[in-house]
MARPARO-575599 format. One record per residue (C-alpha): residue in three letters; x, y, z; residue number from 1. Coordinates in pm, 1 decimal, decimal comma. Example, Ala and Ser with C-alpha at 12.3 -4.5 7.8 and 13.67 -1.06 7.14 Angstrom:
<rec residu="ALA" X="1230,0" Y="-450,0" Z="780,0" num="1"/>
<rec residu="SER" X="1367,0" Y="-106,0" Z="714,0" num="2"/>
! end
This chain:
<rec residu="UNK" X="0,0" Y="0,0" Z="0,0" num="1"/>
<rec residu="UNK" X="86,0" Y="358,7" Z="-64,8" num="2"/>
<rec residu="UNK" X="-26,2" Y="680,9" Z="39,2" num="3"/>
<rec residu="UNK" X="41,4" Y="1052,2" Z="-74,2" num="4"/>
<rec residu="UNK" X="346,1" Y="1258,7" Z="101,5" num="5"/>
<rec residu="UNK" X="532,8" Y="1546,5" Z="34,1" num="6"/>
<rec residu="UNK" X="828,6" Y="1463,3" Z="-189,6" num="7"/>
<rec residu="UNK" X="1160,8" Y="1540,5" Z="82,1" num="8"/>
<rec residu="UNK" X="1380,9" Y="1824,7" Z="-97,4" num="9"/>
<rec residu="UNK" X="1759,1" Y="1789,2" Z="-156,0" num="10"/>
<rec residu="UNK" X="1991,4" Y="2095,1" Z="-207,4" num="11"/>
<rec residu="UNK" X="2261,0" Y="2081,8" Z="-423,3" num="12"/>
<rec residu="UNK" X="2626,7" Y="1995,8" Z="-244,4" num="13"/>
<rec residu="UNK" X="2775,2" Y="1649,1" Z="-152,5" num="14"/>
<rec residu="UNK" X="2830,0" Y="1368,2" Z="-374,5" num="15"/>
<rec residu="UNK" X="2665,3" Y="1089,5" Z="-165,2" num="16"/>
<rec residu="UNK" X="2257,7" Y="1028,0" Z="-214,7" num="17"/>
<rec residu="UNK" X="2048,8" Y="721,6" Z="-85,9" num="18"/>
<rec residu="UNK" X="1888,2" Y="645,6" Z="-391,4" num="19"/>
<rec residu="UNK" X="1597,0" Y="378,7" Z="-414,5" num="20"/>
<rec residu="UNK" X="1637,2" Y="75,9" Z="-635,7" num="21"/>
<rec residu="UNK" X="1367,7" Y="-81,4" Z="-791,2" num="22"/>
<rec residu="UNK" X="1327,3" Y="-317,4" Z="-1105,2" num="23"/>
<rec residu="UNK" X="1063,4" Y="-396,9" Z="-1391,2" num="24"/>
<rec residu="UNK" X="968,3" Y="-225,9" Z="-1692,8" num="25"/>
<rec residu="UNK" X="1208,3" Y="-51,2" Z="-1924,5" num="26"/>
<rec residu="UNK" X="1413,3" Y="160,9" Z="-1740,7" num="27"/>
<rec residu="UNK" X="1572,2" Y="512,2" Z="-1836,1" num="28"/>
<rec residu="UNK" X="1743,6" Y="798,1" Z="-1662,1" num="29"/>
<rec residu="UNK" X="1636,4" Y="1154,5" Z="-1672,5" num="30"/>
<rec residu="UNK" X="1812,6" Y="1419,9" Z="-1488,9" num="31"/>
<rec residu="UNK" X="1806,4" Y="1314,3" Z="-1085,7" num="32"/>
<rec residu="UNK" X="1531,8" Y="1023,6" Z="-1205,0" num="33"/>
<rec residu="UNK" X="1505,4" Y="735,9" Z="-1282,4" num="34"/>
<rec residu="UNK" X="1222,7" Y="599,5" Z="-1483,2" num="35"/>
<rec residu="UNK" X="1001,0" Y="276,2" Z="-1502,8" num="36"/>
<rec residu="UNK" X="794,4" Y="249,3" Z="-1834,4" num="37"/>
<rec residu="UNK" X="553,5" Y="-53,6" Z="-1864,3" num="38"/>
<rec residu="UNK" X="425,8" Y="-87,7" Z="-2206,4" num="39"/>
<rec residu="UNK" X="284,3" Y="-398,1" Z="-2090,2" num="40"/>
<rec residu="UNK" X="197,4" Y="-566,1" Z="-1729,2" num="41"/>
<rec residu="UNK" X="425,6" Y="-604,8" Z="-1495,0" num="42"/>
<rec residu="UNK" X="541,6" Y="-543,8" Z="-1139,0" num="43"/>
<rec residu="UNK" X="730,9" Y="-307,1" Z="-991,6" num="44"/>
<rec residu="UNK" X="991,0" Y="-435,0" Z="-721,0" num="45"/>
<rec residu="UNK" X="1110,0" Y="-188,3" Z="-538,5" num="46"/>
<rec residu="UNK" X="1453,5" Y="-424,6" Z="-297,2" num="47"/>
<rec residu="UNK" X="1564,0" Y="-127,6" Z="-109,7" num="48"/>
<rec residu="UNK" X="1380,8" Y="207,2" Z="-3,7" num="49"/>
<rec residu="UNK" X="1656,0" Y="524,7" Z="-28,5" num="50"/>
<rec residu="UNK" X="1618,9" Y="839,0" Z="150,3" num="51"/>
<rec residu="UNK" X="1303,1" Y="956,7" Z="-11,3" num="52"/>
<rec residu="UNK" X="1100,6" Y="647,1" Z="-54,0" num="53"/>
<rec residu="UNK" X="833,4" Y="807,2" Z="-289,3" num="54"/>
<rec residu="UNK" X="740,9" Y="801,6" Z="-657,7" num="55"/>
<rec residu="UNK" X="581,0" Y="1006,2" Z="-918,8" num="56"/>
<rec residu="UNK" X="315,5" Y="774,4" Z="-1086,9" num="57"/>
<rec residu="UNK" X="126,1" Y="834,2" Z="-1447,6" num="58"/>
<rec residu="UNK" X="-132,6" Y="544,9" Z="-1461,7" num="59"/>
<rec residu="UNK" X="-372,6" Y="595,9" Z="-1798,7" num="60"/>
<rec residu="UNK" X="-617,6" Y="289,3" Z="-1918,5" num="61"/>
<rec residu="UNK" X="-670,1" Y="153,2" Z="-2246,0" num="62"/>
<rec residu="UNK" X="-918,7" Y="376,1" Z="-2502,7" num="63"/>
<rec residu="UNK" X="-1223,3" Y="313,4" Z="-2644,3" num="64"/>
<rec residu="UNK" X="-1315,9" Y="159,2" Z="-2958,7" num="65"/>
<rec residu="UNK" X="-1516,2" Y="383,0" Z="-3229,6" num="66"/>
<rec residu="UNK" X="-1817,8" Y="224,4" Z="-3335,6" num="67"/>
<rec residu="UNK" X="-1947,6" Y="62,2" Z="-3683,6" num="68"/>
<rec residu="UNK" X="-2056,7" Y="285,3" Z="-4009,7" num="69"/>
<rec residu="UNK" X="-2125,4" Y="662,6" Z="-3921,0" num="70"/>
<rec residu="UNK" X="-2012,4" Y="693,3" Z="-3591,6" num="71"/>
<rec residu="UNK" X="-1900,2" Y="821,0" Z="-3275,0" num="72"/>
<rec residu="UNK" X="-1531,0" Y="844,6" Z="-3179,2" num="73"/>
<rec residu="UNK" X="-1371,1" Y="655,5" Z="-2879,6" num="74"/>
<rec residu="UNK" X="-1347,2" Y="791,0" Z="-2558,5" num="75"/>
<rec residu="UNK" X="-994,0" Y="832,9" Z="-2400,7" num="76"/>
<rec residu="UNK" X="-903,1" Y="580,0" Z="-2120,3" num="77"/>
<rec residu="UNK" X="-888,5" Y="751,2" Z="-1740,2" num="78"/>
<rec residu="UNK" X="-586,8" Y="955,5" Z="-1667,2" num="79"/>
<rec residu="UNK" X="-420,5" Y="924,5" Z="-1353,3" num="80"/>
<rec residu="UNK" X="-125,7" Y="1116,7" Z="-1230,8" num="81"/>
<rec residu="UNK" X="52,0" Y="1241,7" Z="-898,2" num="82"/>
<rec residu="UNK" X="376,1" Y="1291,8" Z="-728,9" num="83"/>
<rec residu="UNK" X="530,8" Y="1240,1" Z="-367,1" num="84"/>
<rec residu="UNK" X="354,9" Y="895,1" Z="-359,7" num="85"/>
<rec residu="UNK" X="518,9" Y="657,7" Z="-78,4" num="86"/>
<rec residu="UNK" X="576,7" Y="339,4" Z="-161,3" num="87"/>
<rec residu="UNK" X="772,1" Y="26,5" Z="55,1" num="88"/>
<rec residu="UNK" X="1020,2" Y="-247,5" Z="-4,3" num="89"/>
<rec residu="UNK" X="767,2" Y="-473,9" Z="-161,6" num="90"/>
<rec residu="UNK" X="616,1" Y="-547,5" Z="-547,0" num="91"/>
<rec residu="UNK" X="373,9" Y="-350,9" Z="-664,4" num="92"/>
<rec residu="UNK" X="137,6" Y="-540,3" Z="-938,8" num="93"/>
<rec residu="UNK" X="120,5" Y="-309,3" Z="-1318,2" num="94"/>
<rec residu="UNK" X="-147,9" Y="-362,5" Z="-1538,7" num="95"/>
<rec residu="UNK" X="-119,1" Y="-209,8" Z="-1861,9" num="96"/>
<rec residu="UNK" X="-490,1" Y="-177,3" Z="-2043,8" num="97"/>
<rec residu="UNK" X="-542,6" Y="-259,7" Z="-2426,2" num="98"/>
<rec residu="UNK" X="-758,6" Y="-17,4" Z="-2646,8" num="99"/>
<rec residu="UNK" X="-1105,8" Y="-152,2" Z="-2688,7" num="100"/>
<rec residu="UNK" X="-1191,8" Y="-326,0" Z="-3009,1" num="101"/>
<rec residu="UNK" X="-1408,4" Y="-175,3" Z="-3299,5" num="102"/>
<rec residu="UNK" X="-1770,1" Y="-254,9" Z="-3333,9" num="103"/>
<rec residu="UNK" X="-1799,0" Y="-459,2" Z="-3652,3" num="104"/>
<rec residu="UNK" X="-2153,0" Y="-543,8" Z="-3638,1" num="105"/>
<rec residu="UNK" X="-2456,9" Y="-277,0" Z="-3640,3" num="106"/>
<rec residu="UNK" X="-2585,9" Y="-89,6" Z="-3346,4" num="107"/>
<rec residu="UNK" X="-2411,8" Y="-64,6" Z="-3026,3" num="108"/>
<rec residu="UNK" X="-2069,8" Y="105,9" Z="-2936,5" num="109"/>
<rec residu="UNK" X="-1749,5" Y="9,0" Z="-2978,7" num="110"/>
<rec residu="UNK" X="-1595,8" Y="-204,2" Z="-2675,2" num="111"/>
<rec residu="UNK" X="-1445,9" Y="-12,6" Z="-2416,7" num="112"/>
<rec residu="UNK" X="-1089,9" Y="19,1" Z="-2302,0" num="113"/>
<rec residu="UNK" X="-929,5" Y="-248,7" Z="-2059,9" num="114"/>
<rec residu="UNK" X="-849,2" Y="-29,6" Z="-1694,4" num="115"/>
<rec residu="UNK" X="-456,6" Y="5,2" Z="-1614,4" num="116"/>
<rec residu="UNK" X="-340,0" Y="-22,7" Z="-1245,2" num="117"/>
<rec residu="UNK" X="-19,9" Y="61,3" Z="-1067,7" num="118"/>
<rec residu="UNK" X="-123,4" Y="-111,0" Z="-701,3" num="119"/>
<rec residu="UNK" X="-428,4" Y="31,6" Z="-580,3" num="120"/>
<rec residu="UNK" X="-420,1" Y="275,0" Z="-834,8" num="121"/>
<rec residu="UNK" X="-673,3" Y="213,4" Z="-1133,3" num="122"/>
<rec residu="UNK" X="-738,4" Y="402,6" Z="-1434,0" num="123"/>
<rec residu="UNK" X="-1082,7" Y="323,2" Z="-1597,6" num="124"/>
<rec residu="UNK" X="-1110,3" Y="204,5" Z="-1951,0" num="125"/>
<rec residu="UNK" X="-1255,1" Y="479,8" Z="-2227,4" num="126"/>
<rec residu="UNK" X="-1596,7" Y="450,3" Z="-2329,5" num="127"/>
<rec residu="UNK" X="-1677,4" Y="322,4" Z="-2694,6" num="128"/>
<rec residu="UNK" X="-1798,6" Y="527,8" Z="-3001,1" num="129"/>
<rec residu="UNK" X="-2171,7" Y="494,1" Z="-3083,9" num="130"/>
<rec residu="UNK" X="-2224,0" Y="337,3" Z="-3397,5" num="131"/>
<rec residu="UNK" X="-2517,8" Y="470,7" Z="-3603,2" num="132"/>
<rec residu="UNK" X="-2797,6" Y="610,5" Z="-3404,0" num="133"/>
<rec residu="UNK" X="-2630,7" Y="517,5" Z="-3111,5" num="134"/>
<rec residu="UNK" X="-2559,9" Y="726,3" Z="-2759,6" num="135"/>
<rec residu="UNK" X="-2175,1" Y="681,2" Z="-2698,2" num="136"/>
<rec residu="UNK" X="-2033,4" Y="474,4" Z="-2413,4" num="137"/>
<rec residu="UNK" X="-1926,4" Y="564,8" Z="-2067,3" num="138"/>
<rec residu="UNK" X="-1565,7" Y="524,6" Z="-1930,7" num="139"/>
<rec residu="UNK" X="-1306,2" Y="696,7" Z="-1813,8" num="140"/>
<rec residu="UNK" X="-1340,8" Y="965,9" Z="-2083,1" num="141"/>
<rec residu="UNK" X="-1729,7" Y="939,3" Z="-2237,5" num="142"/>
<rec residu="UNK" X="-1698,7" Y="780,3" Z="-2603,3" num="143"/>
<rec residu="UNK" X="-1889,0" Y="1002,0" Z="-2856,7" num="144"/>
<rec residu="UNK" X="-2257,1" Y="916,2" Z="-2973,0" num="145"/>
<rec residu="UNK" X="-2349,6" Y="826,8" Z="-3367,0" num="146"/>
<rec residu="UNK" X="-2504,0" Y="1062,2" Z="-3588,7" num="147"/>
<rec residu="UNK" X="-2914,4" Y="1046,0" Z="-3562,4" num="148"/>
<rec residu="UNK" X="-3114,0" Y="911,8" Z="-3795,7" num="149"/>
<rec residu="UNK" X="-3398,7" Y="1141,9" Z="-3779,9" num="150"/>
<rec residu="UNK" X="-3509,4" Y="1453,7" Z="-3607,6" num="151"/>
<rec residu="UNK" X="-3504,1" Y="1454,6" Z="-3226,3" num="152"/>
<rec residu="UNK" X="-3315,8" Y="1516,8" Z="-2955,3" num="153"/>
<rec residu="UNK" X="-2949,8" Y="1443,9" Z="-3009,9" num="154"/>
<rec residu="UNK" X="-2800,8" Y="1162,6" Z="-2889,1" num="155"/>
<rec residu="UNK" X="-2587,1" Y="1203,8" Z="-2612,0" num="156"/>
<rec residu="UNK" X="-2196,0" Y="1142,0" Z="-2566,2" num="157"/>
<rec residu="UNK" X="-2104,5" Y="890,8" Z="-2296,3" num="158"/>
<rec residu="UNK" X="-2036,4" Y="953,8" Z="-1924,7" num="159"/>
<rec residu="UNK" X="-1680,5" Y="988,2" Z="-1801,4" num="160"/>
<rec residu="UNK" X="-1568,1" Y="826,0" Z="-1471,6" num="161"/>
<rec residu="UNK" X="-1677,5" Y="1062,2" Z="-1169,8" num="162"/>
<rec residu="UNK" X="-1501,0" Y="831,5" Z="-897,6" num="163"/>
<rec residu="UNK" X="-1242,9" Y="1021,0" Z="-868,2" num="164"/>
<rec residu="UNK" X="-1253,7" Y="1220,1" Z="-1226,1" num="165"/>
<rec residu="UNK" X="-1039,9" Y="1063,4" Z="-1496,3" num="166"/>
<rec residu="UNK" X="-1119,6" Y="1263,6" Z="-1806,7" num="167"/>
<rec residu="UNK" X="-1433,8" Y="1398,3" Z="-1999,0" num="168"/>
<rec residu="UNK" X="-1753,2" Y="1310,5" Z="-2141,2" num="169"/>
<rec residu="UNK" X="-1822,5" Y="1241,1" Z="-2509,4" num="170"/>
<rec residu="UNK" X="-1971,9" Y="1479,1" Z="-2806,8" num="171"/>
<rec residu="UNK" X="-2311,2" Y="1469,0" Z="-2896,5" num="172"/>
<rec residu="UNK" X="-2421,1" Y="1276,0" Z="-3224,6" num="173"/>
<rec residu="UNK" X="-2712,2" Y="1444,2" Z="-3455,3" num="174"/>
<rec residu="UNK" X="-2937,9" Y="1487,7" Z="-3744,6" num="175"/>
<rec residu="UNK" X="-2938,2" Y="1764,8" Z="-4005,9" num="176"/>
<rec residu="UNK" X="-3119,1" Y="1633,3" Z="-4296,1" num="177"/>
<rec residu="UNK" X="-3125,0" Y="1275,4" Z="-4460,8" num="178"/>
<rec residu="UNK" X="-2838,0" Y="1118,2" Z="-4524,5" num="179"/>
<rec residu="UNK" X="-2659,5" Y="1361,9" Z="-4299,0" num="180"/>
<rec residu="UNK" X="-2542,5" Y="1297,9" Z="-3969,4" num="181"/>
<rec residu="UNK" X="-2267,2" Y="1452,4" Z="-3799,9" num="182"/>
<rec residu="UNK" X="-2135,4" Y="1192,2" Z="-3445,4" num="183"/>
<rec residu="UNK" X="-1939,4" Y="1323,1" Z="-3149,4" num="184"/>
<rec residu="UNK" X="-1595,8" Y="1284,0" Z="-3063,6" num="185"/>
<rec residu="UNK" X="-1429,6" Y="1073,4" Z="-2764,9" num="186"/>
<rec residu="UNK" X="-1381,2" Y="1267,6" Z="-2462,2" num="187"/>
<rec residu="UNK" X="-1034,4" Y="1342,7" Z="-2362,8" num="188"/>
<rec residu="UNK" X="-817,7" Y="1361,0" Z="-2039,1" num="189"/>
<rec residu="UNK" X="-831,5" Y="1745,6" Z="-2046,3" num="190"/>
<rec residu="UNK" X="-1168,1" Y="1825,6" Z="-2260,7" num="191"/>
<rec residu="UNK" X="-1525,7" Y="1714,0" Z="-2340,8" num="192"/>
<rec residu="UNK" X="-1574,2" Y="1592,2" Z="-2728,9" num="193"/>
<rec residu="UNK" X="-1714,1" Y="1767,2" Z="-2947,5" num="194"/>
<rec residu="UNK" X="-2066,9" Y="1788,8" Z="-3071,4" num="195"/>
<rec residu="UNK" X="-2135,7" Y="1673,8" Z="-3445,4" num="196"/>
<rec residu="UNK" X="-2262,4" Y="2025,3" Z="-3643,7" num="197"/>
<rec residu="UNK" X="-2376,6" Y="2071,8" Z="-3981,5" num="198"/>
<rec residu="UNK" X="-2103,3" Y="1962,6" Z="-4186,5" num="199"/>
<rec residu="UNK" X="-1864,2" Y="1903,1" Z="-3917,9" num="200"/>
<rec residu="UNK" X="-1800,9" Y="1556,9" Z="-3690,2" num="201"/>
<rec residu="UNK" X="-1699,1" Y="1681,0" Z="-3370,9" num="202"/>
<rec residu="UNK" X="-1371,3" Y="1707,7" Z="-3256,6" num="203"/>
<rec residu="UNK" X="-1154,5" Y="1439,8" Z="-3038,5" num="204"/>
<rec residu="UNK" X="-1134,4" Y="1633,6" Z="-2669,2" num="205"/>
<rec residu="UNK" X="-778,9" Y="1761,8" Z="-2557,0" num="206"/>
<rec residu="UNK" X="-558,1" Y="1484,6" Z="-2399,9" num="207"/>
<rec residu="UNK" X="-297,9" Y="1661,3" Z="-2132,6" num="208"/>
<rec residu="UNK" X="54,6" Y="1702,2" Z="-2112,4" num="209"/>
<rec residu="UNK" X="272,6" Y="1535,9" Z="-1905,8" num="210"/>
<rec residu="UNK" X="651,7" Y="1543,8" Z="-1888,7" num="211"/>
<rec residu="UNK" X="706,6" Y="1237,8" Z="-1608,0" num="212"/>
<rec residu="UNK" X="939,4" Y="1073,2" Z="-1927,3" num="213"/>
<rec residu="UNK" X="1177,9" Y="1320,8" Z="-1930,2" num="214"/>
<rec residu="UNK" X="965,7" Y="1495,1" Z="-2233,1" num="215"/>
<rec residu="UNK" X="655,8" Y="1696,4" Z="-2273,7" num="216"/>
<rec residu="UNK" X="470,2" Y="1496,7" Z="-2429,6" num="217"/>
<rec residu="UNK" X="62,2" Y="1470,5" Z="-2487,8" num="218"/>
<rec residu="UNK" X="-154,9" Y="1143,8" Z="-2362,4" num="219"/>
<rec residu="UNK" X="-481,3" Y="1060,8" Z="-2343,6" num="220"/>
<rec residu="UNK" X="-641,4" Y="1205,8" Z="-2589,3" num="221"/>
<rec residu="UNK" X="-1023,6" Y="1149,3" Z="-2738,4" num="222"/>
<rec residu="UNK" X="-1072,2" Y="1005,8" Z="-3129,5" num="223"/>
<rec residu="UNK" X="-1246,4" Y="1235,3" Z="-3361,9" num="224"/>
<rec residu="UNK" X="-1645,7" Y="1139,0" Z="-3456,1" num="225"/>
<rec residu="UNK" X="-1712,2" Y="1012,4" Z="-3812,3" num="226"/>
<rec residu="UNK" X="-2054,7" Y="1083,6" Z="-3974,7" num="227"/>
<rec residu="UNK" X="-2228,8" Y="1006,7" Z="-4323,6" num="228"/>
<rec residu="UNK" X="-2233,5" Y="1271,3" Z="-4603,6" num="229"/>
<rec residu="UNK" X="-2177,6" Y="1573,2" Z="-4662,2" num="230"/>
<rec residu="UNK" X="-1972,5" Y="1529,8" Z="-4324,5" num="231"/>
<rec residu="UNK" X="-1629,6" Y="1644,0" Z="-4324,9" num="232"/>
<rec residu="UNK" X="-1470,4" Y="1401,4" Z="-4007,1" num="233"/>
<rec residu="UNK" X="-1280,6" Y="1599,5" Z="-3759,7" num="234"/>
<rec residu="UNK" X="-937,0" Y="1486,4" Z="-3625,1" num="235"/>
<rec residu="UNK" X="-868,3" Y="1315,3" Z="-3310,9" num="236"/>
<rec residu="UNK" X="-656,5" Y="1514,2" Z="-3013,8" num="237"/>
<rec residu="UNK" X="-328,5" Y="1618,0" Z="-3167,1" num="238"/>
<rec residu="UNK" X="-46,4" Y="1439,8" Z="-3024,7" num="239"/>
<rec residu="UNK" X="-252,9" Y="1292,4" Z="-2753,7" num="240"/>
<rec residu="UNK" X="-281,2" Y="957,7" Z="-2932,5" num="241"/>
<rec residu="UNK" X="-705,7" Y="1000,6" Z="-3047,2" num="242"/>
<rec residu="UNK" X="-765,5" Y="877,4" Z="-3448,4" num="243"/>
<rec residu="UNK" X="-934,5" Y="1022,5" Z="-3696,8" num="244"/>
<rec residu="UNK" X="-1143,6" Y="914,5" Z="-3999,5" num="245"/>
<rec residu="UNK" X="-1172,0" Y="600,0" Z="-3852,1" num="246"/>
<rec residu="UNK" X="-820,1" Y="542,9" Z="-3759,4" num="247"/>
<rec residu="UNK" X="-701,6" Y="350,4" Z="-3475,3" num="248"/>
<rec residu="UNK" X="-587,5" Y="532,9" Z="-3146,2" num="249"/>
<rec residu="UNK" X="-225,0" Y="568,1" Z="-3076,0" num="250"/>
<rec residu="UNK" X="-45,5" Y="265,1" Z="-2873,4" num="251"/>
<rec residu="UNK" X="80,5" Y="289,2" Z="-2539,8" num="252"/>
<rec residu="UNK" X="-116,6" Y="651,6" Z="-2562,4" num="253"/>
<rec residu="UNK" X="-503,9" Y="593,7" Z="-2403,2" num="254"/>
<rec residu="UNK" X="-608,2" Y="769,3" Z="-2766,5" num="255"/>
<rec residu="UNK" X="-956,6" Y="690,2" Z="-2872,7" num="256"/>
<rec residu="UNK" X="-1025,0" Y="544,3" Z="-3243,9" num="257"/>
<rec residu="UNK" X="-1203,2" Y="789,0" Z="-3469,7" num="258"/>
<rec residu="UNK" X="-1511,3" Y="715,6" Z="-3567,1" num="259"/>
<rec residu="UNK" X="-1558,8" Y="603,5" Z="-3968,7" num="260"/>
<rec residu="UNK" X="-1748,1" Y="746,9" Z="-4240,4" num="261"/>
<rec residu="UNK" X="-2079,5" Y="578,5" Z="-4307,6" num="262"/>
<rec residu="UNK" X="-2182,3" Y="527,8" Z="-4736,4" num="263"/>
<rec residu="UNK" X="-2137,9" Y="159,2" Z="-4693,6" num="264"/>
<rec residu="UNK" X="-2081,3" Y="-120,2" Z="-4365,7" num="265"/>
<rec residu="UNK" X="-1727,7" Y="52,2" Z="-4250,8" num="266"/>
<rec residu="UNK" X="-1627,4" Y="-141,6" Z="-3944,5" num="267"/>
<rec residu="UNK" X="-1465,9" Y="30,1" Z="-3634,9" num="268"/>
<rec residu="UNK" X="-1105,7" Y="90,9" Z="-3536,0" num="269"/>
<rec residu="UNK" X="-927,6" Y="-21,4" Z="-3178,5" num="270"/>
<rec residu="UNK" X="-851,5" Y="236,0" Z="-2891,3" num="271"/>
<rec residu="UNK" X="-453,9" Y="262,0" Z="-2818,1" num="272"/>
<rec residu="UNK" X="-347,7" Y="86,6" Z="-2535,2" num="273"/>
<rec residu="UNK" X="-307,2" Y="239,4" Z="-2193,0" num="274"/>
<rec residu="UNK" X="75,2" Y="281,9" Z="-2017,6" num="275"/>
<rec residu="UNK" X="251,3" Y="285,9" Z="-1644,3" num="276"/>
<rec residu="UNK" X="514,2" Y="501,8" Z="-1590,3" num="277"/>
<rec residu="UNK" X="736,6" Y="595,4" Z="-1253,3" num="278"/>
<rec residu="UNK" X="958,7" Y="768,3" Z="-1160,9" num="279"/>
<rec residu="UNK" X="1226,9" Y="839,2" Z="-838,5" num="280"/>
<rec residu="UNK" X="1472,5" Y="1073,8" Z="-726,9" num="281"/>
<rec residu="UNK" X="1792,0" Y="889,6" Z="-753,2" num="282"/>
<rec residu="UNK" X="2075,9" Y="1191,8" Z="-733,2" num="283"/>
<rec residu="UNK" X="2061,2" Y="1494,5" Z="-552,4" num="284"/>
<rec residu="UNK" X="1891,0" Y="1789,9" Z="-690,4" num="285"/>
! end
């Protein structure tokens, strides 16, 4: 078990710093830190404790599949992040979530992304896209709803995770006229979907940015809705791993799929699969 502490500052001066040592996942150095990427499950063994004895932990789940024909996009899977987190000379059990498969029959959404955990940490799955005239899934970030069939109320984007908060609902799917129906986009770690408009599939929502790897770099972002014509389909999250025009989500990222075009039976595309990563102080600062 772990709990949340305030990470012990070092000063600069002296060569000699009680660093922990741990082992599993792919392992880099950053600065003072080392890192622990799983790209797949693991466990993290941490043999002997150092002077801090905490961790910085980004835990983000698998993301949702986009459903079949016109539809939604998928939902990003929960993101999960904090520093100062105490941990003890034991092994700590990593789960690293797939992205949820594509819908490839009609109605329904696409499946929903597989949760990642780092101990009793858990990061909920995204929601799937609606396929046709379908509300989108719930998750950790809501997957977007289909475009509507006919004149009504538009359907709704799915739920994201509210225990605790791991992202953002999905875009709303509706109906302008026949044979045109704009679907919503995933939700993303930072930002709802967007909402299908005349024209216009709605937009993957914003992933977040997170530099725990040594990099800035953009996760968890939602997969853009699709729609049948005259829709132009709107791109998943830039650089935050969502799809577009019914492309898959980004491995290793928590993007959603983007939801396909409809005109003929176009199957869905897979979420990208979640990732673990830690991190430690291991020289002084």
């Amino acid at each position: 078990m772990f709990q949340s502490n305030e990470l012990i500052g070092f000063g600069v001066g002296g060569e000699s710093f009680d660093g922990m040592v741990a082992s599993g996942g792919t392992i880099t150095t950053s600065g003072a830190y080392k890192i622990h990427t799983f790209t797949s499950s693991g466990t993290f063994t941490v043999s002997h404790l150092g002077i801090v004895g905490t961790v910085e932990y980004l835990v983000i789940a698998g993301g949702g599949g986009s459903g079949k024909d016109y539809a939604g996009g998928g939902g990003a899977g929960g993101y999960r992040a904090a520093s100062g987190v105490s941990v003890s000379e034991a092994g700590f059990t990593v789960t690293v979530g797939a992205g949820g498969a594509g819908k490839t029959s009609s109605g329904g959404t696409g499946a929903a992304g597989s949760n990642s955990v780092f101990g009793s940490i858990t990061s909920t799955g995204g929601g799937g896209g609606g396929s046709g005239n379908t509300a989108g899934g719930a998750g950790g970030s809501g997957g977007g709803a289909g475009g509507r069939q006919g004149a009504g109320t538009a359907l709704a984007g799915g739920a994201r995770t509210s225990s605790p908060v791991q992202g953002n609902n999905g875009g709303a799917g509706i109906y302008v006229a026949l044979n045109h129906f704009p679907c919503g986009g995933g939700g993303g770690s930072s930002a709802v979907g967007g909402t299908g408009v005349s024209g216009q599939s709605g937009h993957g929502g914003a992933g977040t940015s997170n530099s725990i790897n040594g990099t800035a770099t953009t996760w968890a972002g939602g997969g853009g809705g699709g729609g049948y014509a005259p829709v132009s389909l709107s791109a998943g999250t830039a650089n935050g791993g969502g799809g577009a025009g019914g492309a898959a989500g980004t491995v290793n990222t928590g993007g959603g799929a983007g939801g396909p075009a409809g005109g003929g039976p176009t199957n869905g595309s897979a979420g990208g699969s979640g990732v673990v990563i830690l991190r430690y102080q291991v020289k002084n600062i």
